[in-house]
C-alpha positions in Angstrom: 94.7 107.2 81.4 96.2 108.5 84.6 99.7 110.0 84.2 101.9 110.9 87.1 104.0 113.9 87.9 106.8 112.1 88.0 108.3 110.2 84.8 107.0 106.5 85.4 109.2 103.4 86.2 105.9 101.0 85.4 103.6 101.5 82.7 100.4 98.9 84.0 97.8 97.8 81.1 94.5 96.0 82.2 91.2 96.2 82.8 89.7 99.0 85.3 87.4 95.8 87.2 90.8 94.1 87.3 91.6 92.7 91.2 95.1 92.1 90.6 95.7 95.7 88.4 94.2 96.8 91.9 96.8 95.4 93.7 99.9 96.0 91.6 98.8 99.9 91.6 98.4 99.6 95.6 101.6 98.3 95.5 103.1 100.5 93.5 101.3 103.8 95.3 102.5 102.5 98.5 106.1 101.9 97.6 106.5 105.5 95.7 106.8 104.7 93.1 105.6 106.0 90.0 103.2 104.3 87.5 100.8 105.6 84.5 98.1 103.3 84.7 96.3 102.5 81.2 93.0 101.3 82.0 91.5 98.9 78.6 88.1 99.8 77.6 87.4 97.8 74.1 88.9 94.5 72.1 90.8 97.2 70.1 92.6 98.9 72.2 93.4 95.7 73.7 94.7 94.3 70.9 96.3 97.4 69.7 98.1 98.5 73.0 99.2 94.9 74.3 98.6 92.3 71.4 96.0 90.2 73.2 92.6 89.7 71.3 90.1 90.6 74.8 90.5 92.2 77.4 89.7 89.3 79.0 92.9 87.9 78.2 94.6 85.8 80.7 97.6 87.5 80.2 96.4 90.7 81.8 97.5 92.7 83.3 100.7 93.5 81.6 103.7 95.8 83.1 106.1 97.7 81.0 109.4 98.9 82.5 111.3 101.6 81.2 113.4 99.2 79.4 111.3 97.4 77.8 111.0 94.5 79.4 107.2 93.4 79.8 105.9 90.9 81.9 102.4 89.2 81.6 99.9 89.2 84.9 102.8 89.3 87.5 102.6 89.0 91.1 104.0 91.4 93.5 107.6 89.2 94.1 108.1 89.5 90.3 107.6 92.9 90.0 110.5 93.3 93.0 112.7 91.2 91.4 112.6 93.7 88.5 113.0 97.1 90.1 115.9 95.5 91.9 114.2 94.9 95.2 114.3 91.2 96.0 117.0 90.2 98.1 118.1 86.8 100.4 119.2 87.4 103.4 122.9 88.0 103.7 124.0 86.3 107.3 123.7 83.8 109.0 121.9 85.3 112.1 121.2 88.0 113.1 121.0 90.5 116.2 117.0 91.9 115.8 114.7 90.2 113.3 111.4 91.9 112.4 108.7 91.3 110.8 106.0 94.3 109.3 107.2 97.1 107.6 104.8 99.6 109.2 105.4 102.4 111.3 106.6 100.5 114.3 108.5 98.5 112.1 110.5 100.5 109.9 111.2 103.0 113.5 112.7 99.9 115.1 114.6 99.0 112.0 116.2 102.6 112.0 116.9 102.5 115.5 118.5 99.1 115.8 120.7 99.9 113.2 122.1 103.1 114.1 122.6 101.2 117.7 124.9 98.3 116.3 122.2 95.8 115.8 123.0 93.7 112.6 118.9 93.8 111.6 116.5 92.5 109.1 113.2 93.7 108.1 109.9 91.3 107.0 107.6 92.5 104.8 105.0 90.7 103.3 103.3 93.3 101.0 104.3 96.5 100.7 106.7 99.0 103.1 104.4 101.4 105.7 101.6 99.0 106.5 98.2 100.9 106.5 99.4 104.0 107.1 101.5 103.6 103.5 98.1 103.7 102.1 97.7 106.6 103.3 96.7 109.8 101.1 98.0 112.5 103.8 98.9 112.2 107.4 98.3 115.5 108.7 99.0 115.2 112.5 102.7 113.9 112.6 104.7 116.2 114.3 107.2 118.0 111.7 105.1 118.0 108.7 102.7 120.7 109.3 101.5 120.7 105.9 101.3 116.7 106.3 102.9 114.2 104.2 101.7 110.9 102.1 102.4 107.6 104.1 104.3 106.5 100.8 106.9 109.2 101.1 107.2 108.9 105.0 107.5 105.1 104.6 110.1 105.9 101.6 111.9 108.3 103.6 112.0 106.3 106.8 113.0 102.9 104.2 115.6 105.1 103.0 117.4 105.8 107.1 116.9 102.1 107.8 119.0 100.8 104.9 121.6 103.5 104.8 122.4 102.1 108.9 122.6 98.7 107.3 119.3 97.1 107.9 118.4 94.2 105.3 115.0 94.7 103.9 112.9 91.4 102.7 109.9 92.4 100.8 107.2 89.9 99.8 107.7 87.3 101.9 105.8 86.6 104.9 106.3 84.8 108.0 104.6 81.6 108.6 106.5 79.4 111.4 108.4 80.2 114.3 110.2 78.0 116.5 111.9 79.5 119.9 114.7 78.1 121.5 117.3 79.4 124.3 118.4 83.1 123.0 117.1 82.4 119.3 114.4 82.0 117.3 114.2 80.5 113.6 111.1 82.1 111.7 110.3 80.8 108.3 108.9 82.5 105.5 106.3 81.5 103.4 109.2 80.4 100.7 111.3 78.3 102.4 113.7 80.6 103.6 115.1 80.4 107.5 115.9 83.4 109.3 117.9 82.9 112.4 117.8 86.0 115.3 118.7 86.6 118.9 115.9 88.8 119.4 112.4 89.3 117.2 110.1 92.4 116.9 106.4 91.5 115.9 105.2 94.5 114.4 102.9 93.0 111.7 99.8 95.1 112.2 96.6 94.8 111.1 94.1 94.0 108.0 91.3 95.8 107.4 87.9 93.9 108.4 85.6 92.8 105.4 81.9 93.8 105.1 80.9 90.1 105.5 78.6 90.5 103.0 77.5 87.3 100.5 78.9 88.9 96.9 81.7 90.4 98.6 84.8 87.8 97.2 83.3 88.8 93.7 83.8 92.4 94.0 87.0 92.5 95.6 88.9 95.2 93.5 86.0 95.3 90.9 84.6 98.5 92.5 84.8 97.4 96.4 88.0 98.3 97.9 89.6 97.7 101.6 91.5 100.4 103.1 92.2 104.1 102.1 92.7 103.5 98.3 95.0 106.5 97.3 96.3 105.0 93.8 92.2 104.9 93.1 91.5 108.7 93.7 92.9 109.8 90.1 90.4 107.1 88.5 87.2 108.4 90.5 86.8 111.6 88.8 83.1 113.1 87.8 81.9 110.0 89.8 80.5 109.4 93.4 82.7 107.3 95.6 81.2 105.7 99.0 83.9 105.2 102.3 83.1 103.0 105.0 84.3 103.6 108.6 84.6 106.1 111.2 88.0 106.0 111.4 91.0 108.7 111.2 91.8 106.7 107.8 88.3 106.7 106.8 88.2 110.2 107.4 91.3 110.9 105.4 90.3 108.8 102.6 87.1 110.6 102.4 89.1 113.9 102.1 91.2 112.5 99.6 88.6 111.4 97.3 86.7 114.6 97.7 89.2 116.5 95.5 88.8 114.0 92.7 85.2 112.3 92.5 81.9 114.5 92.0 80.8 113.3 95.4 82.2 111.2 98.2 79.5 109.8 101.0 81.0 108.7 104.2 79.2 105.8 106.0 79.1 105.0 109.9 77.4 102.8 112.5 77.7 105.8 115.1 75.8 108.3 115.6 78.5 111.4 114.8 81.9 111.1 113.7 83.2 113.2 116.7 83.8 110.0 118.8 86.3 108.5 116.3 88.0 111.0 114.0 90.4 113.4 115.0 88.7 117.1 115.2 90.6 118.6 112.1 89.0 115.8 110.2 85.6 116.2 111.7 86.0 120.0 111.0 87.2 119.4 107.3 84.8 116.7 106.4 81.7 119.1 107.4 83.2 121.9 105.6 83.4 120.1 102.5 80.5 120.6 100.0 80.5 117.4 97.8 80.8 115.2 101.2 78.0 113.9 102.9 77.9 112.2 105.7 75.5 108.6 106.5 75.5 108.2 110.4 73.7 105.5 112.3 74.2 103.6 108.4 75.9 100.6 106.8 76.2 98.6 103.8 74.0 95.5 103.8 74.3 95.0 99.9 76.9 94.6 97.1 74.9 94.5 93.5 76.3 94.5 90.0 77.1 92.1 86.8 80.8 92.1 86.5 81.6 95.1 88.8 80.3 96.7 91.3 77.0 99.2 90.7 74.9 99.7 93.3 74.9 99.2 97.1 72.4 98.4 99.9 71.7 100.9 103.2 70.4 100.0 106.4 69.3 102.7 109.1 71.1 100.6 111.9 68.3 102.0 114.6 64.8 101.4 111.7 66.1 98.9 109.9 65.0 100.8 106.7 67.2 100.3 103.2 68.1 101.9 100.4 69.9 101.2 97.3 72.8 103.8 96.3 74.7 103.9 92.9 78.3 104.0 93.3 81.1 102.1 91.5 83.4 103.0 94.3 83.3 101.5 97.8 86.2 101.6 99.8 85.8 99.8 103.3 88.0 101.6 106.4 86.5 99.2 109.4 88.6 98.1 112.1 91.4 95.9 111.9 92.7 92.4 112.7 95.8 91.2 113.6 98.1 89.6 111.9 98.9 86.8 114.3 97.5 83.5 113.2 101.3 82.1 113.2 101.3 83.1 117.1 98.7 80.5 118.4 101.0 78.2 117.3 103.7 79.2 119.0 102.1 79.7 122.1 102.1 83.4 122.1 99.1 84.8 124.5 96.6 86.7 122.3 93.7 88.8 123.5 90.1 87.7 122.8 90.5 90.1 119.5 93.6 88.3 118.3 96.1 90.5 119.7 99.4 89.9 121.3 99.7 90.6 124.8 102.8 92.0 126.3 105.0 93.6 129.4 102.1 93.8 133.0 99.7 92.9 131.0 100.5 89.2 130.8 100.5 88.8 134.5 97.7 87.9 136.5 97.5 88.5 139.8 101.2 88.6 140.3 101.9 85.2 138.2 104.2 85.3 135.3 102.5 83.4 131.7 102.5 80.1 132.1 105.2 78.7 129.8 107.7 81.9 130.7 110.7 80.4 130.8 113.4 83.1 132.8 113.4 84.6 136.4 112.0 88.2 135.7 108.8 89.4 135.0 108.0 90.4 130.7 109.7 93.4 130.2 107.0 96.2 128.6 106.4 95.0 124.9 107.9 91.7 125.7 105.5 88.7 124.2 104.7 86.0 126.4 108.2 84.2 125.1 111.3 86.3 125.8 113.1 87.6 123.2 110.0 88.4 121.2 108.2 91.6 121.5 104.9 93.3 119.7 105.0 97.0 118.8 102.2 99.0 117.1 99.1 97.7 116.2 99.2 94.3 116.7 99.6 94.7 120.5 97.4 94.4 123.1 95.6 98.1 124.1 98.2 99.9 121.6 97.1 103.6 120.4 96.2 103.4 117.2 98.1 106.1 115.7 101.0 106.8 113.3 103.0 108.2 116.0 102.4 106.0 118.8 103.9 103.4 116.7 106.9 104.9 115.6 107.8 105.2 119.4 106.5 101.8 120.3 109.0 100.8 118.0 111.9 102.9 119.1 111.4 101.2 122.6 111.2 97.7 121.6 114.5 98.4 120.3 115.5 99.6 123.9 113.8 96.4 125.5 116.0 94.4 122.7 119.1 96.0 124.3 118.0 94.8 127.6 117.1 91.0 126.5 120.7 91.2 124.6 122.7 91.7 127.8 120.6 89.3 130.2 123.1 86.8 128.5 
């Protein structure tokens, strides 16, 4: 049983090699907000802690709210509804639609609010994108003793709303359709969302192994992305991270002051070439941490959950079995933009959106540009709607860079607003 500092507003009852008790506590970890998880280990306690005869039970797994109110194997829109977070959207139109809570997001939804812009914020899972998942973010400036992506996502939720933005959480955007000075985007439940100007900031999904038993695994002991609601549960164990990554690097950290041993695994041949020195620096220094360079995993094995693992020397060929019940994968991203090749939106060859110089070639505006000025700087190839953060074309990928990414869209916004 892991209990939280903090008094919890969701008790959550299931089995440990649950996928979807994974992804309510993600949820919940990434939002802030507090939880005591309750992991079943027998047909008694089962029975004697939720009244369903296995642990099997398609009822699982089962949230209790503070008053009393219980709901059997919810999804993530039902568990909004109840802590008072799913909302329609109140006008009309609006000035500045966007969609991804992320960094870039959530800074353009603070700073098109405070500037006058009647705004609304998309978010399909949970508020702060990756970086919400997060354990610590140590190199934002003014937190020198870092801060949790939760609580900067909370904190930065928390300006946007107070200037008026409109926040929409579990939905998603599915269909766009552009037309002079508006476009109409329509989320994956039906509802219609009518703007003047549109901020793609929708970020990215971490890439799978691509690996034969990997569907069967998911959240039965292989993980993707940092997994910070996991860390309590990994104690006196040996967790495995996969990628070279800052949020590899700060997941393996993480983990290191919880499970007996945490083994980081790369392709390269150091981690100096992808992780931020501090990381480097901390990850050497750290006695239960080893590091696997020139590595990856080839193998998932296991009955109903995830027990052992396969490693390949990428330059031999040579393998290895491993035995972990932990295996969180940190590898690259990729965009959220399938909705965008519908639309006509020019991608890159990796699926992101290309914006501002970078869409003209040899002096020649995209093809279907419709107005007399060249794309302003994070302008898509259709005016009016711009990409900031990750999902762009040659963005930085870092916590910072999209928080000002965003801040500027908002600027180009102003800009597209007055061309009338």
């Amino acid at each position: 049983m892991n209990k939280p500092r903090n008094p919890p507003l969701v008790k959550v009852i299931g089995r440990h090699d649950s996928a979807k008790a994974y992804t309510i506590r993600d949820f919940l970890q990434r939002c802030n907000v507090p939880f005591e998880w309750v992991g079943l280990t027998s047909q008694e306690e089962a029975r004697a802690l939720v009244g369903v005869d296995t642990i099997d039970d398609e009822k699982l797994p089962v949230c209790i709210f503070p008053d009393g109110t219980r709901i059997e194997n919810p999804d993530i829109r039902q568990i909004t509804e109840k802590l008072g977070w799913f909302r329609m959207p109140s006008r009309s139109e609006y000035d500045l639609a966007i969609y991804g809570a992320g960094p870039a997001g959530l800074s353009a939804a603070v700073y098109g609010s405070t500037e006058g812009l009647k705004t609304i914020l998309i978010e399909r899972f949970a508020i702060g994108g990756q970086a919400g998942s997060s354990s610590r973010i140590e190199n934002y400036m003014g937190f020198p003793e870092g801060i949790s992506g939760a609580d900067l996502a909370n904190r930065a939720r928390e300006q946007a709303t107070r200037f008026g933005t409109e926040i929409l959480l579990a939905r998603e955007g599915v269909h766009a359709v552009f037309g002079p000075g508006k476009c109409v985007g329509l989320l994956d439940d039906g509802t219609e969302i009518n703007a003047r100007a549109t901020i793609c900031s929708t970020g990215v999904a971490y890439r799978s192994l691509d690996l034969p038993d990997e569907p069967r695994f998911l959240g039965a002991g292989l993980y993707y992305g940092a997994g910070a609601s996991e860390a309590p549960l990994t104690k006196n164990e040996h967790v495995v991270v996969v990628g070279g990554g800052n949020s590899a690097g700060q997941a393996t950290m993480h983990f290191a002051s919880h499970a007996s041993k945490v083994t980081i695994v790369v392709r390269g041949d150091s981690l100096k070439s992808t992780l931020s020195q501090y990381l480097v620096d901390r990850i050497y220094a750290t006695k239960n941490v080893e590091v696997l360079t020139r590595s990856e995993v080839t193998g998932l094995h296991g009955d109903k959950s995830l027990e052992e693992i396969t490693l390949t020397d990428c330059k031999t060929g040579k393998s290895r079995t491993m035995k972990t019940h932990w295996l969180f994968a940190c590898i690259g991203g990729e965009p959220h933009t399938v909705w965008a090749e519908e639309v006509g939106l020019v991608r890159d060859e990796g699926g992101y959106l290309v914006t501002g110089p970078d869409l003209l070639h040899n002096g020649q505006r995209p093809t279907n540009w419709t107005i007399a000025r060249d794309p302003y700087y994070l302008e898509t190839s259709m005016p009016g709607m711009f990409a900031a953060g990750d999902v762009r074309h040659n963005s930085i990928k870092r916590c910072a860079s999209a928080v000002g990414e965003g801040a500027m869209a908002v600027a180009f916004v102003h800009r597209f607003l007055s061309d009338g």
